[in-house]
N, C-alpha and C positions, 0 to 999 in steps of 0.2 A: 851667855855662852854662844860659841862662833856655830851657828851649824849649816854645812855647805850642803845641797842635795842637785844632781843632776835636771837637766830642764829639757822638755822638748825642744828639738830642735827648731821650731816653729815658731818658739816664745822668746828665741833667743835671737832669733832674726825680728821679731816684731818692736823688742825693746832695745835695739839700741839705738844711743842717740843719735840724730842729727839737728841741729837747735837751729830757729830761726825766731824766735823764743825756743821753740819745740817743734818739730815737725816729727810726729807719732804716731802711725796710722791714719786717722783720716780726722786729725786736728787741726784746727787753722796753722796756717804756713806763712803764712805774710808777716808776721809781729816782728820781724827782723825789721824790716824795711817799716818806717813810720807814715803813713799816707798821708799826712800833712806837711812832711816836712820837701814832698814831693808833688803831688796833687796841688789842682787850683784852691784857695780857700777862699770863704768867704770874703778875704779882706777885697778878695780880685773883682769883687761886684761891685763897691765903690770907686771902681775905676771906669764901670762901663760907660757905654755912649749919654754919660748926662754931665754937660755943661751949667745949665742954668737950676743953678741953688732951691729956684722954686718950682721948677716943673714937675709933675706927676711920678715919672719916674726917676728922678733925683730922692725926692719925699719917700716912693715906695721904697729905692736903694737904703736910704738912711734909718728906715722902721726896721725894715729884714737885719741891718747891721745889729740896728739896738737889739731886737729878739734874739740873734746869734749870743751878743753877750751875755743877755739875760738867761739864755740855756734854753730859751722855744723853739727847739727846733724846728718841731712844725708848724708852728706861729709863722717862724721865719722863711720856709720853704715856700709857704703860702702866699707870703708876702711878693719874694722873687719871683713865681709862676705869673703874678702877675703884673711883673716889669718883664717878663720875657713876651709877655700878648702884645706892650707896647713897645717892644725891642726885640724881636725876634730874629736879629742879623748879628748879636749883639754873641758869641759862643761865650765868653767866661760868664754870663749869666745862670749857663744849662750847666760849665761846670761846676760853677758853684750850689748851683741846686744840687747837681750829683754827688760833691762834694758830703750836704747836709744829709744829703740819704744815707751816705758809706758811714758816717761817723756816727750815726743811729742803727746802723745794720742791717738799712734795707737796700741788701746790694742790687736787687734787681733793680728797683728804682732808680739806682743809682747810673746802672749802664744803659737806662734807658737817656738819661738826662745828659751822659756823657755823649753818645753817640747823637745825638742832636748835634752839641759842640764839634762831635770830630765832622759831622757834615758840613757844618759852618766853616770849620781850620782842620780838613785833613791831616796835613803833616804836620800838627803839636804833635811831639811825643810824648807829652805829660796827659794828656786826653787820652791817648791809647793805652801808656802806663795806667791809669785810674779805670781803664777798664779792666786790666787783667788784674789788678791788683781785685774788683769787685768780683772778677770771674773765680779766682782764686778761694777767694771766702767763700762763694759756692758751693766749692769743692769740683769743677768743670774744666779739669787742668788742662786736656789737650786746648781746650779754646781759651786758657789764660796765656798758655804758654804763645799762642799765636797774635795775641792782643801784647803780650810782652816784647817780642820778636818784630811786631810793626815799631814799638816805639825805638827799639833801638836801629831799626833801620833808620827812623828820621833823626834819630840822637845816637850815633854810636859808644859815645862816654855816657848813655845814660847808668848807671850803677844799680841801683835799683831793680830797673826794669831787668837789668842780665842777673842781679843776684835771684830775681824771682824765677829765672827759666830754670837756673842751676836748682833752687829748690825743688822747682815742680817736677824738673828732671828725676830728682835723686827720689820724690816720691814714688816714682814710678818706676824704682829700681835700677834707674840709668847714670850710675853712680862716677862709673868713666867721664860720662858727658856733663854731667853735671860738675865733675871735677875743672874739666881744662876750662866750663866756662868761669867759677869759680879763681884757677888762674888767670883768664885775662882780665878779670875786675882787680884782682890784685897788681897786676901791671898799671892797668890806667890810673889805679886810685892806691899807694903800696901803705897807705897808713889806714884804712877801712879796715877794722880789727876783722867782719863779719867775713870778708874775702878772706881770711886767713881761718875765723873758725871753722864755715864751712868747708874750705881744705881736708882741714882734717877732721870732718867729721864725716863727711865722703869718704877718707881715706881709713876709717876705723868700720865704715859701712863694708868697706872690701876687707876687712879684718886685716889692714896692715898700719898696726899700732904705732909701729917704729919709725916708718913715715911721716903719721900722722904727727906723733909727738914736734916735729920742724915748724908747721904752721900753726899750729897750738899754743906755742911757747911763744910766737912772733905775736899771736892776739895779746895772750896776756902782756907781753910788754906795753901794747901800743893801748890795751882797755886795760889795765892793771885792776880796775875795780869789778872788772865784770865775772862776779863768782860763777857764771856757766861756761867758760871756759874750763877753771879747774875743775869743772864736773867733767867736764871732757877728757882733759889729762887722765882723771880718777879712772875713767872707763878705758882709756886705752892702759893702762898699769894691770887694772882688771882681767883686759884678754891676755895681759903677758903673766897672766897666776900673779902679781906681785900683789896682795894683799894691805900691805901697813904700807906702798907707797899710792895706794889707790886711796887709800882712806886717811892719809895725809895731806893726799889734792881735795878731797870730800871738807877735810875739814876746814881748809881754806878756804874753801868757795862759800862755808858756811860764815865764815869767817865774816868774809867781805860783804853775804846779804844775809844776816841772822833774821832778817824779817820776811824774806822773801819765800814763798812755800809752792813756789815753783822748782826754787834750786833741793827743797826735799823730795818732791814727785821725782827728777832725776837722780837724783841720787838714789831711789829705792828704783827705778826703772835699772839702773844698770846694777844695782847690787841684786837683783831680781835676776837678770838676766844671766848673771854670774854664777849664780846660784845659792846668794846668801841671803837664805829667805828669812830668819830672824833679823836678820839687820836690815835686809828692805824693811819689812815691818816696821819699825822702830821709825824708820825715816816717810814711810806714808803716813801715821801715824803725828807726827811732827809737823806735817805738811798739814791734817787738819785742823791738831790746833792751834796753827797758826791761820787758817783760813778754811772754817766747816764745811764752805758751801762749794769745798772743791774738789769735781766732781771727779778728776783725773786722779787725788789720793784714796777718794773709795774706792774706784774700780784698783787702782794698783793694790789694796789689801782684798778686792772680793778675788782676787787672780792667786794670792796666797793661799788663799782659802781652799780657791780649785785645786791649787796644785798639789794639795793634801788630801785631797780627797773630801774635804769638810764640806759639800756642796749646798747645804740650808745657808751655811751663812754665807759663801757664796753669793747664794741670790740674795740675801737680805742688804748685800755694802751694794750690790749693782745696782737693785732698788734706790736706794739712796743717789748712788750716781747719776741714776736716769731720771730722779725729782731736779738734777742740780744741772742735768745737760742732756733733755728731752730727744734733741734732733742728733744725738751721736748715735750711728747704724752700730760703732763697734760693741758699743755696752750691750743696747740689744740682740746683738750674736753674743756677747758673751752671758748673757741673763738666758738666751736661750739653750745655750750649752748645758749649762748648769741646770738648767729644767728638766734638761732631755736625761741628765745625769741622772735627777733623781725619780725619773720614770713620769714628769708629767709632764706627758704627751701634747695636750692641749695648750698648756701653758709654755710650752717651749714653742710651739706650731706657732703663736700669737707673737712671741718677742721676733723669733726667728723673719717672720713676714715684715714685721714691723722694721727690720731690717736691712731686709733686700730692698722694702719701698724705699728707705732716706738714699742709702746706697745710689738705687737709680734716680733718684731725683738730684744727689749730687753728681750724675754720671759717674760714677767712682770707677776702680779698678774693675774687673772682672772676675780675677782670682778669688775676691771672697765671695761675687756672687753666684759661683759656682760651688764653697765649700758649704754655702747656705742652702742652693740646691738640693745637693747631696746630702745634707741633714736632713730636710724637709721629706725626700722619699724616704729616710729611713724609718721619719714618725708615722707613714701613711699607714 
């Protein structure tokens, strides 16, 4: 049975979509843009300054490549640190170190090893893209966004690098600006589906569907297969009340990725947001079993739970969440809510903190650190 219930107005701006895979509160944002397919890679170490087949760092070049293949990452990084002590003028060395660190996910590493290279070759754009893109995964948006904003100064067709400022923009509620940058990636590049889904996915952040729907339907044409588009569709139908054509985009996009349980996490974030919280359910639900350890469909059923008032189980899927996704600040606001819900004081004081820390060590927004604040006094 269909049952629709009104949603805070809070939850309803928190869920809807903008996809870069997903960009959702304070998820990683970059999955749009692939950093390999932009960034220096490993291959670009067998290029550095080594002529002669037997020299030291030729031999180190050619261990590190083998390690890359074999999957040692840090075999491999080991190996390059120390062709960069005998080539240290050499920058695709440091990006390729920087490289191995982003694709292991140690982005700090990463911007250190990149910025070596950009001191060697300032104006690569791919060096300063690979940093924002590392700044990014942080979560340190104003300073990815200015690491994005360098590379396109020395690359103005970089795509990438403009489709990440439009992201990091739109996290930041800058949905206009993110928008027109969005259009000029569509100008430079008019068959890049992502310049057309973020269109409109900007364009459903400002609640105008109708719009939206134009650049929408251009992605699907030019990615036909890519079922998070028609989630998209699904949600702009959604804010127009159309029901059975939202959930005829729903079932398409299931269609085209029946294994994918990403495309159910969205599908319950906007049937959530809508406020068809049995049918979210069903679809978080499907999302983990198609993949248990996915930390985004328990929190989207502990959020069902809150908004029923059901607060034990609540905390018990956030639980679950925060075994599957340790360093997300939002679960722990939201595990802390539900604590404070159900009068324990102590236990909500502890997520709630545990919180604000990830929060400021990702430099995040402000606004939640302030409604976490504002919790906090009311537990004292």
């Amino acid at each position: 049975m269909m049952v629709k219930r009104c949603l805070p107005k809070s939850i309803l701006l928190a869920t809807v979509l903008i996809s870069v895979g997903t960009v959702a509160g304070v998820a990683p944002l970059v999955q749009a843009q692939t950093f390999g397919n932009s960034a220096p890679s490993a291959n670009d170490l067998n290029n550095a300054n080594a002529t002669n087949r037997n020299d030291p760092l030729t031999q180190l070049l050619r261990e590190g490549r083998r390690l890359t293949n074999a999957g040692n990452i840090s075999g491999a990084i080991s190996v390059y640190r120390q062709a960069a002590e005998l080539d240290r003028s050499n920058p695709k060395i440091f990006s390729g170190i920087g490289f191995l660190y982003a694709s292991q996910g140690s982005y700090e590493d990463a911007i250190r090893a990149y910025q070596q290279a950009v001191t060697l070759e300032p104006t690569n754009a791919e060096f300063h893209y690979a940093i924002g893109f590392s700044l990014a995964n942080l979560g340190k948006t104003s300073d990815a966004i200015a690491a994005y904003r360098r590379a396109t100064q020395f690359n103005p067709r970089h795509v990438n690098a403009s489709l990440g400022i439009g992201v990091l923009l739109a996290r930041q509620g800058r949905y206009e600006e993110a928008l027109e940058m969005y259009r000029r990636v569509a100008a430079i590049a008019p068959q890049n589906f992502k310049a057309q889904e973020l269109q409109g996915t900007a364009l459903l952040q400002m609640k105008r569907p109708r719009d939206a729907f134009t650049p929408l339907q251009q992605a699907a044409r030019i990615a036909p297969k890519q079922g998070i588009v028609r989630v998209h569709i699904g949600t702009g139908w959604l804010q127009l009340r159309d029901y059975p054509k939202a959930m005829s985009a729903f079932s398409k996009a299931v269609e085209l990725e029946p294994r994918n349980p990403n495309i159910q996490v969205q599908i319950g974030k906007a049937l959530q947001a809508a406020g068809y919280l049995d049918e979210a359910m069903r679809a978080f639900q499907r999302a983990i079993a198609l993949q248990p350890t996915m930390a985004d469909a328990h929190a989207g059923v502990g959020d069902i739970y809150f908004d029923q008032g059901n607060y034990s189980s609540a905390v018990n899927l956030y639980r679950q969440a925060i075994a599957y996704a340790p360093k997300d600040p939002d679960i722990h606001y939201k595990l802390g809510k539900a604590m404070k819900q159900m009068g324990r004081k102590q236990e909500a004081t502890s997520s709630l903190q545990q919180a604000k820390k990830l929060l400021q060590q990702q430099a995040a927004q402000s606004d939640r650190l302030s409604e976490i604040d504002s919790l906090l006094k009311e537990l004292k």
